[in-house]
N, C-alpha and C positions, 0 to 999 in steps of 0.2 A: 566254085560251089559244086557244079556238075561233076569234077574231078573226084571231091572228096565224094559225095555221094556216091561213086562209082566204086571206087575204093573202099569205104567203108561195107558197101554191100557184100563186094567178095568177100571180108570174112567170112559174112554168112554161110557163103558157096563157094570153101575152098577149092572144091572141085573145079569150078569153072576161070576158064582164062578168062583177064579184062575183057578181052577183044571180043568175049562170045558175050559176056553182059551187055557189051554195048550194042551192039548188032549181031541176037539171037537166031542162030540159025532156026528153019521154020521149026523144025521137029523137035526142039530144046524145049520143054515145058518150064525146066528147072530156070532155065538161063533167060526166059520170056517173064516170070516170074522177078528173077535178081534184079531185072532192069523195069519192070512196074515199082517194084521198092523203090529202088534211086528216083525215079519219075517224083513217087510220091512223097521222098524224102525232101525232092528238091521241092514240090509246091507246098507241102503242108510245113515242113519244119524251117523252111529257109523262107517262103514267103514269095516263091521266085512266080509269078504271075503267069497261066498257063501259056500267053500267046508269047511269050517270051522263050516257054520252053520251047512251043510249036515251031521255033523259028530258032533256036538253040541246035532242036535235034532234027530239023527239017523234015517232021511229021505231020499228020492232020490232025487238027484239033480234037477228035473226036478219040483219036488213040490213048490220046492226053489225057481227056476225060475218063477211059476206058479204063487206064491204069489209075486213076487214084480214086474211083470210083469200085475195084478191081478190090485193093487192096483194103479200104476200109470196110468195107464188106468180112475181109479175112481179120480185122482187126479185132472181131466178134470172139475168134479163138484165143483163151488167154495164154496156150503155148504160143502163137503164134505174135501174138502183141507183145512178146518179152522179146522175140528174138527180133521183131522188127525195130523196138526202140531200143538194144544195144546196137544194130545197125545205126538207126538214126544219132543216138548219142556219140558214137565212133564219128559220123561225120561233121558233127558240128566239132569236135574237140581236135579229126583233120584238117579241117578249117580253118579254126583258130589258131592252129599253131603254125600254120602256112602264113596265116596274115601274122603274127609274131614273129615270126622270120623276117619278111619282108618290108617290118617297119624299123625293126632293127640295124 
């Protein structure tokens, strides 16, 4: 799930490599940002339980919260709520097709 989250996000930020979404360098706003998204895609649309992520991505809980707390806050902007759930729907459909693969 964290894969596709991660993946689905870069479209949003073609710019940025995988590697800077997942661990933004400090001065990245953009790239601090891509990886609040995935945070938040993986607790609100996947359901993935925050201390699970906290122990996923080996952070403090409190970042966890930061980021999806972060983001719905932005979800207020309706530009911003479009581009986040073609993000989000990208990752549920990476997802699925990963688990169709491997049940195949």
């Amino acid at each position: 799930m964290l894969a596709s989250c991660y993946a689905a996000v870069q479209t949003g930020f073609r710019h940025l490599a995988l590697r800077h979404i997942i661990n933004p360098p400090h001065e990245w706003f953009d790239a601090a940002l891509a990886r609040q998204i995935a945070i938040h895609i993986l607790a609100v649309r996947f359901d993935v339980p925050k201390r699970r992520i906290v122990a996923m991505q080996a952070r403090q809980r409190t970042s966890i919260n930061f980021a999806v707390i972060a983001i719905d806050t932005r979800l207020d902007d309706p530009m911003f709520e479009r581009a986040y759930r073609r993000m989000s729907d990208r990752a549920v459909e990476i997802f699925d097709a990963k688990i169709n693969k491997a049940a195949a």
